[in-house]
N, C-alpha and C positions, 0 to 999 in steps of 0.2 A: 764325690768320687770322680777320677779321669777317666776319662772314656779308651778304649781301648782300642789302637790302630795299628798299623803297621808304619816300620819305618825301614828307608833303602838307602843304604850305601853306593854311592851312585860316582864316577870317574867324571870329571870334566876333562872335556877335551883339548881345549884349546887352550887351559894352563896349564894341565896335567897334576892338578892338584883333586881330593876327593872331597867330594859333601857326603854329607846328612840330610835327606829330607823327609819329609809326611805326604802323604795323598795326596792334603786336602790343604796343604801349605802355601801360599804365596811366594816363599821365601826360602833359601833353605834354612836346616837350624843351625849349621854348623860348617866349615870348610878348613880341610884337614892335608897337611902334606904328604902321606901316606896313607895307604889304605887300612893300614894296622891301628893309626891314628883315630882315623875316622869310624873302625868298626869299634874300638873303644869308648868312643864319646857316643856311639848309637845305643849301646851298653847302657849308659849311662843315664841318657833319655829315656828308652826304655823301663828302665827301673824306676824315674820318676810318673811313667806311662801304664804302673803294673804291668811292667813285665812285658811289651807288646812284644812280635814278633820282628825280626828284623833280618832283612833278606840283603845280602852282596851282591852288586852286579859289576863282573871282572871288567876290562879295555876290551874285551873279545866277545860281548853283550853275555855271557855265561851267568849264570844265576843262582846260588846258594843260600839254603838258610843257616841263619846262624843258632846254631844247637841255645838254648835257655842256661843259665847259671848252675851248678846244682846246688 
């Protein structure tokens, strides 16, 4: 069973392109030219994560979660 974390959608600033990463990650897991891109592919990790939760953080440090599938 995978263990269950959270993951964040996170802006980089100084390409202005978006990741994916985990807490507890060295690395991120993903880097995305959009933020619509990137909340998709956190979707998607998520679902291989059961489902974790997955939280947006806007250019303006603003902070949402992202509602679960239904």
């Amino acid at each position: 069973m995978v263990e269950l974390m959270e993951l964040h959608v996170l802006p980089h600033e100084r390409s202005g392109s978006w990741l994916v990463e985990a807490p507890d990650g060295d690395a991120p897991l993903s880097w995305h030219a959009t933020a619509g891109e990137a909340e998709g592919a956190a979707r998607r990790h998520a679902e291989d994560r059961g489902d974790c939760p997955i939280f947006v953080h806007d250019r303006y440090r603003r902070v949402r979660a992202v509602p679960p599938r239904a």
